[in-house]
VOLUMKE-503627 format. One record per residue: residue number from 1; residue in three letters; x, y, z of N, C-alpha, C in turn. Coordinates in nm, 4 decimals. Last residue first. Example, Ala and Ser with C-alpha at 12.3 -4.5 7.8 and 13.67 -1.06 7.14 Angstrom:
+-----+-----+----------+----------+----------+----------+----------+----------+----------+----------+----------+
!   k !   r !   n.east !  n.north !     n.up !  ca.east ! ca.north !    ca.up !   c.east !  c.north !     c.up !
+-----+-----+----------+----------+----------+----------+----------+----------+----------+----------+----------+
!   2 ! SER !   1.2850 !  -0.2250 !   0.7080 !   1.3670 !  -0.1060 !   0.7140 !   1.2900 !   0.0030 !   0.7870 !
!   1 ! ALA !   1.3190 !  -0.5690 !   0.7800 !   1.2300 !  -0.4500 !   0.7800 !   1.3200 !  -0.3300 !   0.7800 !
+-----+-----+----------+----------+----------+----------+----------+----------+----------+----------+----------+
! end
This chain:
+-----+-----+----------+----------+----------+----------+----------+----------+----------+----------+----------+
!   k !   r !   n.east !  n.north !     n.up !  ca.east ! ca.north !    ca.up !   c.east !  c.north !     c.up !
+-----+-----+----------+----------+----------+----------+----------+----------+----------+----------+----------+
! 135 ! UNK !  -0.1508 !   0.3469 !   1.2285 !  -0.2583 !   0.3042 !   1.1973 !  -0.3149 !   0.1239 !   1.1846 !
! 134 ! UNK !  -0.0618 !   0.4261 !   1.5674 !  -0.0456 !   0.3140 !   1.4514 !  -0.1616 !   0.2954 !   1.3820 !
! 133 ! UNK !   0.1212 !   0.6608 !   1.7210 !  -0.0032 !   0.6530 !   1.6878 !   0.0157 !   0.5758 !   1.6037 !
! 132 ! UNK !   0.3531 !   0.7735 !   1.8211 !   0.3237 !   0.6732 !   1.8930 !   0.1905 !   0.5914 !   1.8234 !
! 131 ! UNK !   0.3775 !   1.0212 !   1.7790 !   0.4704 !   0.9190 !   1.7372 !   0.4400 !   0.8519 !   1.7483 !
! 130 ! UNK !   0.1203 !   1.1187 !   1.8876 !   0.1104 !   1.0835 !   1.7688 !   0.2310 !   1.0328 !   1.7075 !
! 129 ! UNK !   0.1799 !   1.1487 !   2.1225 !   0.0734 !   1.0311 !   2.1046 !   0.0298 !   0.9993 !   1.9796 !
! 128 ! UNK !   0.3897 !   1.2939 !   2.1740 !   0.4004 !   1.1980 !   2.1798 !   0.3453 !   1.0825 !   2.1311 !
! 127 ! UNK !   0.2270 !   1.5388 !   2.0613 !   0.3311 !   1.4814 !   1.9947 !   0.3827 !   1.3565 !   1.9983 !
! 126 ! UNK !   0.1011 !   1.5394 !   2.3149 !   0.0024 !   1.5200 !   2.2053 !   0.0871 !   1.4818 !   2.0836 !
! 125 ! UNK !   0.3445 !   1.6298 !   2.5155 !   0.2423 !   1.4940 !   2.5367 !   0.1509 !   1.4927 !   2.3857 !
! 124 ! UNK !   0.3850 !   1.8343 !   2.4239 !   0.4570 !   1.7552 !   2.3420 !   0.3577 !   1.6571 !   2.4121 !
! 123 ! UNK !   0.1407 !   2.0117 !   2.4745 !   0.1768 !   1.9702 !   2.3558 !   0.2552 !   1.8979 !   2.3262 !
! 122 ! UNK !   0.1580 !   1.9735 !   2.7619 !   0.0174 !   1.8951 !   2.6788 !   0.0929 !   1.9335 !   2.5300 !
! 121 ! UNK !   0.4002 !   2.1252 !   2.8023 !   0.3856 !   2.0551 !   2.8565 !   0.2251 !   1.9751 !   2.7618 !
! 120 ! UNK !   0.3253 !   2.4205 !   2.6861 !   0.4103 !   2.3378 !   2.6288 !   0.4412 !   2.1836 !   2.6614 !
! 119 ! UNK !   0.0676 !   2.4546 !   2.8880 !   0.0975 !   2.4452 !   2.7256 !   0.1828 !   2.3824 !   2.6555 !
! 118 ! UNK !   0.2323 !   2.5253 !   3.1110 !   0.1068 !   2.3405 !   3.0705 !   0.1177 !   2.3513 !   2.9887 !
! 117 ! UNK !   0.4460 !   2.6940 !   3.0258 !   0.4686 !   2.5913 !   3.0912 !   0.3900 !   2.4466 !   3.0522 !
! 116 ! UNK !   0.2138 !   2.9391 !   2.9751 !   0.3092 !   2.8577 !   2.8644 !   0.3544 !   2.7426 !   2.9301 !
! 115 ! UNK !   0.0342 !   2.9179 !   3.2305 !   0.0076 !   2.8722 !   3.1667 !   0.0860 !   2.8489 !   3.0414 !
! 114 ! UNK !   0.2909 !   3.0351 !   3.3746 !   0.2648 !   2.8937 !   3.4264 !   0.1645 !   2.8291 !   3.3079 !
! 113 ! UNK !   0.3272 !   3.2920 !   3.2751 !   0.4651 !   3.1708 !   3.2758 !   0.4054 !   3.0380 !   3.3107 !
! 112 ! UNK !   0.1203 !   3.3987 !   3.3245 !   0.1572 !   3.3449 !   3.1824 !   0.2063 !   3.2460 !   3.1762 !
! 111 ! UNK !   0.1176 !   3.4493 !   3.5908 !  -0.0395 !   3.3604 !   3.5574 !   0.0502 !   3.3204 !   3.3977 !
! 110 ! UNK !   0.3226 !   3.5415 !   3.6823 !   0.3294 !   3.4434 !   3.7131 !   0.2514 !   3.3466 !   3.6237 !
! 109 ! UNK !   0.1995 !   3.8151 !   3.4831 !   0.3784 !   3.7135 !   3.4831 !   0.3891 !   3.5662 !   3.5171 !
! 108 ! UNK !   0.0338 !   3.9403 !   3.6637 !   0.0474 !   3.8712 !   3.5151 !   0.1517 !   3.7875 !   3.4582 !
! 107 ! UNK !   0.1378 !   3.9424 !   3.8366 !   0.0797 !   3.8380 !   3.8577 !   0.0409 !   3.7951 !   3.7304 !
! 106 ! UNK !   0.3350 !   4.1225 !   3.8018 !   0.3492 !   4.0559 !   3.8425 !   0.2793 !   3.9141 !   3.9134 !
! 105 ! UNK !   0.1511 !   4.3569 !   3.7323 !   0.2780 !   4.3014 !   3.6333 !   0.3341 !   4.1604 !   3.6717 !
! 104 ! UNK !  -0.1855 !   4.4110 !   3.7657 !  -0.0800 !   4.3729 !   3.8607 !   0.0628 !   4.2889 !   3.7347 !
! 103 ! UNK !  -0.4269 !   4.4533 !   3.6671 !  -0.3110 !   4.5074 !   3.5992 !  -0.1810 !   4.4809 !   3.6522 !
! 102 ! UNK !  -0.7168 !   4.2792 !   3.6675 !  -0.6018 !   4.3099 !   3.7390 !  -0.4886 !   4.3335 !   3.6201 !
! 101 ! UNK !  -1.0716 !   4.1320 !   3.7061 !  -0.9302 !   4.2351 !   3.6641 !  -0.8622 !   4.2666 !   3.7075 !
! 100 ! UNK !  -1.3136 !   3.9435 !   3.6918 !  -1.1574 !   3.9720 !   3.7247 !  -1.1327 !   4.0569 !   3.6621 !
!  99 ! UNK !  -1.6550 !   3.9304 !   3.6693 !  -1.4721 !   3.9472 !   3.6065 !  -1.4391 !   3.9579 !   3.7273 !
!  98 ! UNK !  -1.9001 !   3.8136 !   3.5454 !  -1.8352 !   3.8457 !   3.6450 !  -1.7725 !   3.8162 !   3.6084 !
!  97 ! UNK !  -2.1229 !   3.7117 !   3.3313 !  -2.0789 !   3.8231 !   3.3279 !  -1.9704 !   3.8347 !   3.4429 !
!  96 ! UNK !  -2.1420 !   3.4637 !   3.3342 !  -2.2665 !   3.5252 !   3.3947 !  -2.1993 !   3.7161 !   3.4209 !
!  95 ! UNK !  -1.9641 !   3.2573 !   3.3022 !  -2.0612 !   3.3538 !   3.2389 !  -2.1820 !   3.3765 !   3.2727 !
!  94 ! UNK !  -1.6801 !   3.4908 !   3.3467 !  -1.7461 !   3.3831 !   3.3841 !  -1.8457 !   3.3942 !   3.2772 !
!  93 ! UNK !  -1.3542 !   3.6435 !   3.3048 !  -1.4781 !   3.6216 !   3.2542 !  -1.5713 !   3.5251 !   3.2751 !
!  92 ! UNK !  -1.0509 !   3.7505 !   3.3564 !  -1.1357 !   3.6251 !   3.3732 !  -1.2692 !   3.6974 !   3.3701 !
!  91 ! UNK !  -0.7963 !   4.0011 !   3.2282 !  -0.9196 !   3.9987 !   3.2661 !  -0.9482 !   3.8169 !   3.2705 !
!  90 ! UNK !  -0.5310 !   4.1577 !   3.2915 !  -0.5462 !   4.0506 !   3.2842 !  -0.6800 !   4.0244 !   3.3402 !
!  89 ! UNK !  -0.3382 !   4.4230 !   3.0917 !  -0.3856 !   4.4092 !   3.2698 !  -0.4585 !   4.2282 !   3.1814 !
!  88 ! UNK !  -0.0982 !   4.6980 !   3.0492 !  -0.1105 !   4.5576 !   3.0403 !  -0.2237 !   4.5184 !   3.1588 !
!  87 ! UNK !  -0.0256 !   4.9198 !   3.1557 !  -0.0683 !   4.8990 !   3.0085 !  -0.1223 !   4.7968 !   2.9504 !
!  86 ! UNK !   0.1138 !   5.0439 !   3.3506 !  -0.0219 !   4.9915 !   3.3689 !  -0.0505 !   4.9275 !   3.2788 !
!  85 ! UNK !   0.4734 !   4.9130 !   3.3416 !   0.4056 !   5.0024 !   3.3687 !   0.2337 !   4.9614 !   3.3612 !
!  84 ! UNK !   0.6206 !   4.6952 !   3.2140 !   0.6088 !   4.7181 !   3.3708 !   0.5437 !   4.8218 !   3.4151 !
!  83 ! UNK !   0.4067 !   4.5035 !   3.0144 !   0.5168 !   4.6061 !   3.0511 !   0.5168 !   4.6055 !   3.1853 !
!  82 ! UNK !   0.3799 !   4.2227 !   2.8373 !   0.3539 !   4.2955 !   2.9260 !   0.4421 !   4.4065 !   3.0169 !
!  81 ! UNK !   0.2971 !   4.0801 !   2.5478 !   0.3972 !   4.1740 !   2.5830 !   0.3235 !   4.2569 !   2.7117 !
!  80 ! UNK !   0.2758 !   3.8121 !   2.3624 !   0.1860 !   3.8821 !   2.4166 !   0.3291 !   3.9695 !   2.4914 !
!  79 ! UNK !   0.3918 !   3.6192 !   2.2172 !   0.3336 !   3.7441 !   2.1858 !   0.2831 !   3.8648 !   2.2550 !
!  78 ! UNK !   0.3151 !   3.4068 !   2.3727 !   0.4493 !   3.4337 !   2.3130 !   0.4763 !   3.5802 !   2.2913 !
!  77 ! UNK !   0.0590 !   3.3745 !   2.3209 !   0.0793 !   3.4112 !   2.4648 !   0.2132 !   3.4494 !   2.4306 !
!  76 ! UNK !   0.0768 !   3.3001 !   2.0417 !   0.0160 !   3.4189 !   2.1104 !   0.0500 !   3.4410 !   2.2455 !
!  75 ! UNK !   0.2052 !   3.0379 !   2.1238 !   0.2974 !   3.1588 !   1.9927 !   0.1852 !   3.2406 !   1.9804 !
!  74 ! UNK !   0.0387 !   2.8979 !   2.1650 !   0.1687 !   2.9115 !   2.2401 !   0.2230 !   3.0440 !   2.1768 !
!  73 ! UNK !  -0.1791 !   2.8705 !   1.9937 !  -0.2187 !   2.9220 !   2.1642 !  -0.0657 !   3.0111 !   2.2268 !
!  72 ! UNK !  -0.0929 !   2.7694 !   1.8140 !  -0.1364 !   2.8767 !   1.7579 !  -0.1165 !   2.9524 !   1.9323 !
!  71 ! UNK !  -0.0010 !   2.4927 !   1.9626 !   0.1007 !   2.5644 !   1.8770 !   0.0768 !   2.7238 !   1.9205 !
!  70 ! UNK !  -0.2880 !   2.3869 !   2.0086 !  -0.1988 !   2.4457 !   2.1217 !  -0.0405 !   2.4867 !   2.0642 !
!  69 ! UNK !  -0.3492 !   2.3926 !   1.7458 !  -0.4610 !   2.4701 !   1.8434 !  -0.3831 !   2.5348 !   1.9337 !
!  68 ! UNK !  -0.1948 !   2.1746 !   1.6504 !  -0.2101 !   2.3233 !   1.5769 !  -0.2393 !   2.3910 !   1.7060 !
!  67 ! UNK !  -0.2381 !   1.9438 !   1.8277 !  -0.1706 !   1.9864 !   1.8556 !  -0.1527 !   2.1438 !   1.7615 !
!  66 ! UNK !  -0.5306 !   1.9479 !   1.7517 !  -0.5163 !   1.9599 !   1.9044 !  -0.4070 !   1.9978 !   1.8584 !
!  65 ! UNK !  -0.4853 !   1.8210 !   1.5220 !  -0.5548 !   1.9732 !   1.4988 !  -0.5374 !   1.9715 !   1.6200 !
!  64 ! UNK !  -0.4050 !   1.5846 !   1.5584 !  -0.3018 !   1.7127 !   1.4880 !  -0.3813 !   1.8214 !   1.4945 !
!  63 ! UNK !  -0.6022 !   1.4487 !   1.7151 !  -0.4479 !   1.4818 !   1.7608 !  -0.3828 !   1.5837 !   1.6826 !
!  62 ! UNK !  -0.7536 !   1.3988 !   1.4958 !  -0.8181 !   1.5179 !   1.5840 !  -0.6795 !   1.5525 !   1.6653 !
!  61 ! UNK !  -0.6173 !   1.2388 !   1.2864 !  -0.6156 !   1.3814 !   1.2221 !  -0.6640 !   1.5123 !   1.3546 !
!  60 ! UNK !  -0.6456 !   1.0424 !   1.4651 !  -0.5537 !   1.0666 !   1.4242 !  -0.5527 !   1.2154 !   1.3894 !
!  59 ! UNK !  -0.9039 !   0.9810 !   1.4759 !  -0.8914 !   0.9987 !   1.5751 !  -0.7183 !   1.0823 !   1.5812 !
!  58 ! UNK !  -0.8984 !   0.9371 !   1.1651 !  -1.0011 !   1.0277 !   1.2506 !  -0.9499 !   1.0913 !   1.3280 !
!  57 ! UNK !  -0.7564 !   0.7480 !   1.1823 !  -0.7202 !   0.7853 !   1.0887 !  -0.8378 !   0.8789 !   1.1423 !
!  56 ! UNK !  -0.9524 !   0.5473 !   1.3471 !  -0.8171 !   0.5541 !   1.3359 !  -0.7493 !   0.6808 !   1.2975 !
!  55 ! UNK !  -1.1388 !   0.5322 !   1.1341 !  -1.1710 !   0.5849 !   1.2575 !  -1.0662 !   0.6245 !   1.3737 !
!  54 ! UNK !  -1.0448 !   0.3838 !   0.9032 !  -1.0917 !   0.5161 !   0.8740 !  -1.1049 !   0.6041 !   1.0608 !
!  53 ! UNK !  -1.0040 !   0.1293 !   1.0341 !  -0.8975 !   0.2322 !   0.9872 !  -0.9569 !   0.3486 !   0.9645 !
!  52 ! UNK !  -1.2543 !   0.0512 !   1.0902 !  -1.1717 !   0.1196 !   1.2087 !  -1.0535 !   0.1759 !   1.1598 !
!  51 ! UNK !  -1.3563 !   0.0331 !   0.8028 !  -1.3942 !   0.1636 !   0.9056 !  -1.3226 !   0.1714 !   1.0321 !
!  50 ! UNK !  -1.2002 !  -0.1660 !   0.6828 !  -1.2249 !  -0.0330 !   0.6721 !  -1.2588 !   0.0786 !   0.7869 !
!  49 ! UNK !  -1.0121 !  -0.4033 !   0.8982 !  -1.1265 !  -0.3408 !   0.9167 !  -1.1719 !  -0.2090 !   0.8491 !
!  48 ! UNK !  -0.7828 !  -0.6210 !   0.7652 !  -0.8022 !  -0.4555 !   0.7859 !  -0.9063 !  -0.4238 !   0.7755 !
!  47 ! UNK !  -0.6046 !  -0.8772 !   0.8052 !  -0.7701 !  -0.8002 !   0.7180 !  -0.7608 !  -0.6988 !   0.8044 !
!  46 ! UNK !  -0.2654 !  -0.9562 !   0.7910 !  -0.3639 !  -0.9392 !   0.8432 !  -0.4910 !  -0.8564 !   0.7887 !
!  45 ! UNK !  -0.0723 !  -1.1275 !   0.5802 !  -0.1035 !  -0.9912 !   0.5950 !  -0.2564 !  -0.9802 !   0.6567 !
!  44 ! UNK !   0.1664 !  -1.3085 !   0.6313 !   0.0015 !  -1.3057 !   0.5716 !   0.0027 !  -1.2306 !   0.6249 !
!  43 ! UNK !   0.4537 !  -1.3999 !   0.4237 !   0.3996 !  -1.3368 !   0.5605 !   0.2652 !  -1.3064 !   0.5387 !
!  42 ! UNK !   0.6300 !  -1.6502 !   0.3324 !   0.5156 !  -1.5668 !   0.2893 !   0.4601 !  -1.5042 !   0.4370 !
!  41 ! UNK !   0.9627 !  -1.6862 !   0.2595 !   0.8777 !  -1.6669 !   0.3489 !   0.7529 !  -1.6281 !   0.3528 !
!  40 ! UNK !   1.1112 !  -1.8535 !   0.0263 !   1.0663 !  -1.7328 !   0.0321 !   0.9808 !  -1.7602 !   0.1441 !
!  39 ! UNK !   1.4227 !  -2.0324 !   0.0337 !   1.2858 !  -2.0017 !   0.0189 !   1.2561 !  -1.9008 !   0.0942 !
!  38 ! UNK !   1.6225 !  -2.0060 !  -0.2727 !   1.6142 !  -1.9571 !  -0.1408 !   1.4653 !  -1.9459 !  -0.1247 !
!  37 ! UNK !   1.7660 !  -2.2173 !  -0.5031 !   1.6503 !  -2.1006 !  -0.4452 !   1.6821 !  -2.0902 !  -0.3094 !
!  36 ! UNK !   2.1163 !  -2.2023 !  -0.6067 !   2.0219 !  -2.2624 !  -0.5098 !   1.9242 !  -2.1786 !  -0.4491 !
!  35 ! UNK !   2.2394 !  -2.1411 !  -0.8706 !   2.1696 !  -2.0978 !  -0.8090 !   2.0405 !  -2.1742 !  -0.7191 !
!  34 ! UNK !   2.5287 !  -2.2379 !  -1.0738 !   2.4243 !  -2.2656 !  -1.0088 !   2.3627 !  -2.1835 !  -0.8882 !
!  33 ! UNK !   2.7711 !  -2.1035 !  -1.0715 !   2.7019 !  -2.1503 !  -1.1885 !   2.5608 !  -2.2160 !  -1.1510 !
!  32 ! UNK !   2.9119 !  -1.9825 !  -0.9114 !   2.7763 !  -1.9042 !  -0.8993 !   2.7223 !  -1.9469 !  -1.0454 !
!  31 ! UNK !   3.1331 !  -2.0863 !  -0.7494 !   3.1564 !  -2.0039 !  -0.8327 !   2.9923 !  -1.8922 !  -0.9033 !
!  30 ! UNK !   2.9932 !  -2.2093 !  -0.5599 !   3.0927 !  -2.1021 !  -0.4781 !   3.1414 !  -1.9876 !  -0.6264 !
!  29 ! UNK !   2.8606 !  -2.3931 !  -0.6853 !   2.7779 !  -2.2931 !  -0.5741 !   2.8784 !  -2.1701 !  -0.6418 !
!  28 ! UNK !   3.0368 !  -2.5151 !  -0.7613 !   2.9259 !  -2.4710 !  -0.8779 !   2.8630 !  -2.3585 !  -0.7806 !
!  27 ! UNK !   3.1536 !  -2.6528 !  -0.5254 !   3.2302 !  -2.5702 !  -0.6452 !   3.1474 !  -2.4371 !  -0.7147 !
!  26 ! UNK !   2.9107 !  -2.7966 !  -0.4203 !   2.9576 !  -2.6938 !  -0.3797 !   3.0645 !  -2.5950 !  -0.4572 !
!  25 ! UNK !   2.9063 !  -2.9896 !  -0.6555 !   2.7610 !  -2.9117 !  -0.6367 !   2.8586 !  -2.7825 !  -0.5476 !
!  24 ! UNK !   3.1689 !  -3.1157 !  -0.6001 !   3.1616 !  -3.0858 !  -0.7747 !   3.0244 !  -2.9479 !  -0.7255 !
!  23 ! UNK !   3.1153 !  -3.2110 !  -0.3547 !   3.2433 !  -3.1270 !  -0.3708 !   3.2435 !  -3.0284 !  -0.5321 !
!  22 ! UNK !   2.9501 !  -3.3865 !  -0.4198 !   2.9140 !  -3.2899 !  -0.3273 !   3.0090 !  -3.1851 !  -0.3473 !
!  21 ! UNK !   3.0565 !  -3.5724 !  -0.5944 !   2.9567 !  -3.5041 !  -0.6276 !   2.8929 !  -3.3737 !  -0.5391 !
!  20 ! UNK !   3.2655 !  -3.6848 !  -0.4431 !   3.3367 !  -3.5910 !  -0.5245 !   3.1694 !  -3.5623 !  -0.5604 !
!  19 ! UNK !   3.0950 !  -3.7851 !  -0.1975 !   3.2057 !  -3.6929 !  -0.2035 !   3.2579 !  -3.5918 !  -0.3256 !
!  18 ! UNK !   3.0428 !  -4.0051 !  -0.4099 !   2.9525 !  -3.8858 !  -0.3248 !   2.9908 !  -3.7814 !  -0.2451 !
!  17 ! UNK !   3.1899 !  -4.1843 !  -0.4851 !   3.1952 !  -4.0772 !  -0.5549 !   3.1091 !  -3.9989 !  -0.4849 !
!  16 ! UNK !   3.3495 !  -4.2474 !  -0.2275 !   3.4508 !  -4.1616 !  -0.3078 !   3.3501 !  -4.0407 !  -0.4242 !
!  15 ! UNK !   3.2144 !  -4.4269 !  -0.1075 !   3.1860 !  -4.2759 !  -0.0319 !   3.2329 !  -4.1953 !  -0.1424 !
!  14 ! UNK !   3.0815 !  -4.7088 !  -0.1655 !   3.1301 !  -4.6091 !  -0.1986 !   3.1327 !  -4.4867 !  -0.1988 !
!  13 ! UNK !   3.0682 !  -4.9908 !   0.1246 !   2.9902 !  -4.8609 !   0.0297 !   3.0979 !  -4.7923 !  -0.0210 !
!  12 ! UNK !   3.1253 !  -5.2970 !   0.1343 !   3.1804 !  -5.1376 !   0.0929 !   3.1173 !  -5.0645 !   0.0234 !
!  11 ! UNK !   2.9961 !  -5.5823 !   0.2618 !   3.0135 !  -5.5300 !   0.1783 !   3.0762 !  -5.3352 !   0.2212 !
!  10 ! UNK !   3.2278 !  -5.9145 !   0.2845 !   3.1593 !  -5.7589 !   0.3839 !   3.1771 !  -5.6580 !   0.2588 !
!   9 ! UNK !   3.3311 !  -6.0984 !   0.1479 !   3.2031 !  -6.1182 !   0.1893 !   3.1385 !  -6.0063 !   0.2482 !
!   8 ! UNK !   3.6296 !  -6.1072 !   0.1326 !   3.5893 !  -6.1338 !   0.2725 !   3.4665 !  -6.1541 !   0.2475 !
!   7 ! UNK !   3.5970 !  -5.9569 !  -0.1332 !   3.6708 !  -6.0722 !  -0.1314 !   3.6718 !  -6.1584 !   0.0125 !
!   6 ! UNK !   3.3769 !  -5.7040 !  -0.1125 !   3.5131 !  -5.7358 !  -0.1218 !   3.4768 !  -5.9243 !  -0.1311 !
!   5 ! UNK !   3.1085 !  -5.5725 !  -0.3267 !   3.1577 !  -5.6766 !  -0.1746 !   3.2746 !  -5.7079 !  -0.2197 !
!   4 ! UNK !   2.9911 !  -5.2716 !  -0.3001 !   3.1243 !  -5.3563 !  -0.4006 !   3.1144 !  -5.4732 !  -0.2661 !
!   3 ! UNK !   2.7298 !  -5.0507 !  -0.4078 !   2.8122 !  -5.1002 !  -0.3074 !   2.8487 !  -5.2498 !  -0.3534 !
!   2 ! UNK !   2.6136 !  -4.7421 !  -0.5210 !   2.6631 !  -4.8653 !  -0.5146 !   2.7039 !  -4.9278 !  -0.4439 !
!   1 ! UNK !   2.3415 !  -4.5307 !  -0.5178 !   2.4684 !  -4.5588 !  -0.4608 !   2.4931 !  -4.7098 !  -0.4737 !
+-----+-----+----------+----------+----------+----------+----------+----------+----------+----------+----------+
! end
């Protein structure tokens, strides 16, 4: 940049041409004869423990077979068909051999409805935990 001393002794910068050079660079922009980089951000990509991904990815695959298990569970009890007549009855089994039994329609009813209920209830919880799951 130049600068002119007048005839007083005080000197004058020259704005005119740095102006028109800024005005000339922004033109060039706006029309797209020039291409001002853009900088690139480098994001570092954190080290990845093989084996806790693999263990991850374990713990992962045991959530989907839990949730199959309690699918397969739901859509048998689904299935299941109890009449209002004897036909139907509802055994517990310990082990040591001692039962339950009961043909009662109405307790069979209650005892289903409540276990589809948890059922469906722990399965979406297990759905949840696998939206939720990061490898």
């Amino acid at each position: 940049m130049e600068t002119k001393v007048k005839a007083n002794g005080t000197a004058k910068r020259q704005t005119a041409t740095v102006k028109k050079d800024v005005q000339k660079k922004l033109t060039e922009q706006a029309i797209g004869k020039t291409v001002v980089p853009e900088k690139k951000e480098t994001v570092e990509k954190p080290v990845i423990n093989l084996d806790d991904r693999i263990q991850k990815f374990e713990k992962l695959k045991g959530l989907a077979s839990q949730r199959e298990r309690l699918a397969e569970t739901l859509t048998s009890l689904t299935k299941f068909n109890y009449n209002q007549d004897d036909s139907s009855s509802f055994v517990l089994r310990d082990s040591s051999n001692l039962e339950f039994k009961t043909s009662n329609t109405n307790l069979i009813k209650l005892v289903t409805s409540q276990l589809q209920s948890t059922l469906e209830q722990r399965k979406s919880e297990v759905e949840e935990q696998i939206v939720q799951f990061q490898l």
